[in-house]
N, C-alpha and C positions, 0 to 999 in steps of 0.2 A: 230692343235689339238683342241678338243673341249671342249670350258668352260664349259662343265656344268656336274654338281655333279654325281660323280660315282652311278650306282644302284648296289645294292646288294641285291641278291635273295636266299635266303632258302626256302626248301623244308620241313621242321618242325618246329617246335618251341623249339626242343634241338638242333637242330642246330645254331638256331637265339640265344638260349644261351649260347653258347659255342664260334659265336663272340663277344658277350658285355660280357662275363668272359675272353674272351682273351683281349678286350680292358682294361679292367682294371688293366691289368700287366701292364701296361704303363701310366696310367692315373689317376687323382683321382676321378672323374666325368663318369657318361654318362649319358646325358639326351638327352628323348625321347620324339618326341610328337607325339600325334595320338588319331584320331578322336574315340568317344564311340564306342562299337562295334567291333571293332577291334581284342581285347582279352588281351588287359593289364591286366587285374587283371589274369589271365590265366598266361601269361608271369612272372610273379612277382612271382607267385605259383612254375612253372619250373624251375624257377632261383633259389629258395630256396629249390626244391628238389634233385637237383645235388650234392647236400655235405649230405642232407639226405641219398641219396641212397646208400654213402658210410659210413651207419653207422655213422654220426656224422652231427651238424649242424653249420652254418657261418655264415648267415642269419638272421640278425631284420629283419623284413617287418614288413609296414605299409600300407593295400588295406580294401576290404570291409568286409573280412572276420575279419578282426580288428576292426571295428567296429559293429559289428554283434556279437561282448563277452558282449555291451552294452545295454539292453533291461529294459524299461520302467514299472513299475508296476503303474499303476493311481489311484491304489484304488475304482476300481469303485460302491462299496460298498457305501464309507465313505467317496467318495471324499477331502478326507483332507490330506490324509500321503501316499505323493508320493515320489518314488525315482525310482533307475537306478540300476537294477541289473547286478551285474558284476559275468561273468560264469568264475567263479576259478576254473573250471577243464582246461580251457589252460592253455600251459606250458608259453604263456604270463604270466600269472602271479608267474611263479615263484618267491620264497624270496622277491614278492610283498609286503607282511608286515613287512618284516623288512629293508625294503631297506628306510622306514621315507620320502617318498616321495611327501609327501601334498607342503610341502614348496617349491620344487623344482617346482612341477605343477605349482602353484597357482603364483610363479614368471614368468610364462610365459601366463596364464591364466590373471593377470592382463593387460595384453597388448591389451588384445582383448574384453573381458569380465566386468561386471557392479556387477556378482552375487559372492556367496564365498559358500564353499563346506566344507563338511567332510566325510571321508569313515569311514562306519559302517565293521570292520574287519572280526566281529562275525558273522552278516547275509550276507557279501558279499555285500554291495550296498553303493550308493552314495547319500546324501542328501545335495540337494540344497539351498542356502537361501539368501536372500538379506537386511538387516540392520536385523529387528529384527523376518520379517517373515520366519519361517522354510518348510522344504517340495513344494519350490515352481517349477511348470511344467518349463521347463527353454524350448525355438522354440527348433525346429530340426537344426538350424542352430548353437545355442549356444553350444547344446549336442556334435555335431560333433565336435566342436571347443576346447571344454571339452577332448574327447577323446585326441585328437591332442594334446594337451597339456600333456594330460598322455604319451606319446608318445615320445612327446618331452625331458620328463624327462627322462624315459628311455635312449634315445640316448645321451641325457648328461652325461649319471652315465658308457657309455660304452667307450664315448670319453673321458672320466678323467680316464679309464683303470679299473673299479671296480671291484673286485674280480668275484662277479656274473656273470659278461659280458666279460668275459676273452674268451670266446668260440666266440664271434662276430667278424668277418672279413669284412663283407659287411653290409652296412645297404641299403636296397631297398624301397622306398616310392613309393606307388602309386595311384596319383589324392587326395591329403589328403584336397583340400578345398569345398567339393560337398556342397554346399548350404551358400556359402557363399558373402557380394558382392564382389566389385573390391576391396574399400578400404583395408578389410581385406584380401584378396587375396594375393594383393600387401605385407601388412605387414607381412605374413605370410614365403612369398618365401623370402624374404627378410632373416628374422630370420633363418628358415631353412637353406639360402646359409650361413648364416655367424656359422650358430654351424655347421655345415659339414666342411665348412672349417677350422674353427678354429681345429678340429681334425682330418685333413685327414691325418697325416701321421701313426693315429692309426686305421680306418679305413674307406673302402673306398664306394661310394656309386650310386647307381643308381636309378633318378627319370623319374618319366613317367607323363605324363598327357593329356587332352584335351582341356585343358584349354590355348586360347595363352597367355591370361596377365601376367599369370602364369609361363610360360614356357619364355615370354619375360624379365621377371626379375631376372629369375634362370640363364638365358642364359647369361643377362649383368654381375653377381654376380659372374660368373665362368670364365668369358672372360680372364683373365690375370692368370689364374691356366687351368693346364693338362687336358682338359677333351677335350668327342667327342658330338657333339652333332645332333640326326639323327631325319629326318622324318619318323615314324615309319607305316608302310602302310598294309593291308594284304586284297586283291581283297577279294569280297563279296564271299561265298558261296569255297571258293578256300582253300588250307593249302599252302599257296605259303605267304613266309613273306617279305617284302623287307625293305632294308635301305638307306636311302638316305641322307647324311649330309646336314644340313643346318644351317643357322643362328640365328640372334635372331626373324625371320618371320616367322614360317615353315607355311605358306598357301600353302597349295599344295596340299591336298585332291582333290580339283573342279578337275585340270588338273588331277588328279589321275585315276579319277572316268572318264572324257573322254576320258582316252585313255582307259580303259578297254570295253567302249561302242564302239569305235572304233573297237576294237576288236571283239568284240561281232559282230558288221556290218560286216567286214569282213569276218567273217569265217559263217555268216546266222544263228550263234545261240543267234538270240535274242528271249528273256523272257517277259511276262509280266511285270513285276517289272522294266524292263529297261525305260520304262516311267515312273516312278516311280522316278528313278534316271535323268531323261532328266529334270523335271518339276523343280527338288530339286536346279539341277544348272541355272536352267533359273531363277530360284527365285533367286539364290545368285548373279546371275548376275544381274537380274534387281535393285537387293538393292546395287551395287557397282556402277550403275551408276546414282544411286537416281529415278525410276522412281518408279512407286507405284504398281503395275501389271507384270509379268512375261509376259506377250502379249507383251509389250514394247520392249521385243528382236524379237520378229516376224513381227512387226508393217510396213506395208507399201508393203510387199510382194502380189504375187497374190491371193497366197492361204492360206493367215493369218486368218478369219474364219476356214477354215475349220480346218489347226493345232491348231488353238486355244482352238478347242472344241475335238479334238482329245487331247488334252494333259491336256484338264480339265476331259477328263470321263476317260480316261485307266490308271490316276495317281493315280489310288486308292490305299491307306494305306491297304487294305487288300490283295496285289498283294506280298506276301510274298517268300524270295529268300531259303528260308528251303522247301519250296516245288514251284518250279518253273513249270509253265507252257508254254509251245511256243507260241509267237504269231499265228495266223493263218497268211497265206498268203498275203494279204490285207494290215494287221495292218504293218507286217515286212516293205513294200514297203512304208507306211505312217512314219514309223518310219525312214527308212531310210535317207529319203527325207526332214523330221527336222532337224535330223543330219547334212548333208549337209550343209544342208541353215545356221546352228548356228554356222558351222567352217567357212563356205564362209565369214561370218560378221563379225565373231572375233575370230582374227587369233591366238588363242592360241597355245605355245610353247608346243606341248604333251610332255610329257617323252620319256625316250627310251625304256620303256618298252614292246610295240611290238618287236622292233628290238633284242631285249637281251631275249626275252622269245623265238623265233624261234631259235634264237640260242642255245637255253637247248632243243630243242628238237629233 
């Protein structure tokens, strides 16, 4: 029998929510990891509109459209009185003003943060300030960290059961550290794993990310409670979703990405963009074995010139997989023949993906 982790494939993304809403009859956890692009913030959306559609909502989420109720006024008049406007027509903010929620932020806002805040009720906005200065620009890193902390309050006032958040069953995060470093990163997932857990038996939660340090500390944080934890995948240009359990490593995109080139070779529909994709792994490859150059995985073959400069000119960032183009005849034969040579060298374990997709068909 063979060790290695079951794939699972859906053919939409209510489908693909409809197994992590069945996983969590059983679980208190599901976390996700999966490279940008993908369509987590998409995913996070579907996941919260399945209890919408029936008339009613379950649903905190936390994605980009939660941070996007946050937008910057800079005064560019008077350069002096700046703040953060907050869009109170979401139902995020509902009973937002009476729910007294500065102290609760700003207890979680000290852990990360240097500056101190006050919300302006009557225009709607946030002002920043640091000892005795007012109205100060805080990076885009601080701001995001700012939101997250509002956020966090929130899901604290649903985990102590408050009247207002009586309607909450799942709370869903997704990617909540974009611009921040590792240090915080790290203290971030940290905090997150322990108020999720501290309240899973009131409600239950699903995080996504792309980040692995991120998802590596969530993953240690959950190890000894219910949860699944899956490689979340979905081929370029495809509505094909798939899942893959894994640990607290999930690198698995490279191998992802060749077997679908794989595929691609075999069945003769390769794209421009597929060297695109050839160059992306030759690069992470040559940074896993320290060398400084992508040629370094071609190095020493007979016709290392010539793929070398084949894989410097048709890797162009403008070879776009929203409007794909065939290679011609020529390039396929050149392309193929990379391919080859880069499995011949390094014997990467594909997935089963070829084999479980002929199977669906």
């Amino acid at each position: 029998m063979s060790n290695k982790p079951k794939l699972y494939e859906y053919k939409s993304t209510d489908k693909l929510v409809t197994r992590i809403r069945d996983d969590l009859n059983d679980h208190s956890f599901v976390l996700l990891f999966a490279y940008n692009g993908t369509g987590k913030t998409r995913l996070s959306m579907a996941f919260k509109d399945v209890a919408k559609k029936k008339g009613k909502r379950d649903t905190l989420y936390f994605n980009a459209f939660t941070e996007d109720l946050f937008v910057w006024d800079n005064d560019l008049d008077g350069d002096e009185n700046r703040y953060l406007n907050i869009n109170n027509a979401s139902a995020f903010f509902e009973d937002f003003q009476s729910l007294d929620l500065e102290e609760r932020i700003f207890s979680f806002l000290e852990r990360y943060a240097s500056f101190n805040f006050r919300i302006d009720y009557e225009n709607w906005r946030v002002i920043f300030y640091r000892d005795a200065t007012e109205n100060i620009k805080v990076s885009r890193g601080e701001q995001n960290i700012f939101v997250w902390c509002v956020y966090l309050a929130i899901c604290q006032l649903v985990l102590d059961d408050h009247e207002a958040y009586k309607w909450v069953e799942h709370i869903y995060v997704d990617d909540p550290i974009s611009s921040l470093d590792d240090n915080n990163a790290i203290a971030v997932a940290s905090d997150l794993a322990q108020l999720l857990k501290s309240g899973r038996e009131r409600a239950k939660a699903v995080i996504s990310t792309h980040h692995g340090l991120f998802f590596n500390v969530m993953w240690n944080e959950f190890k000894k409670t219910k949860h699944k934890a899956y490689f979340y995948h979905r081929p370029q240009g495809a509505e094909l979703h798939t899942l893959r359990s894994t640990d607290e490593t999930p690198f698995f995109h490279h191998v992802a990405m060749l077997s679908e080139l794989q595929i691609a070779v075999e069945s003769d529909q390769l794209y421009t963009h597929h060297f695109n994709m050839m160059r992306s792994i030759l690069e992470k490859t040559a940074t896993f074995f320290g060398y400084k150059d992508f040629s370094a995985c071609i190095r020493g073959i007979e016709d290392e010139a010539l793929y070398s400069r084949a894989l410097n000119l048709l890797s162009h960032g403008k070879y776009s997989i929203y409007e794909p183009r065939e290679m011609v005849g020529d390039n396929k034969d050149l392309f193929k023949d990379i391919f080859k040579l880069f499995l011949d060298r390094y014997r990467f374990e594909l997935p089963d993906m070829i084999k479980q997709k002929e199977q669906t068909q």
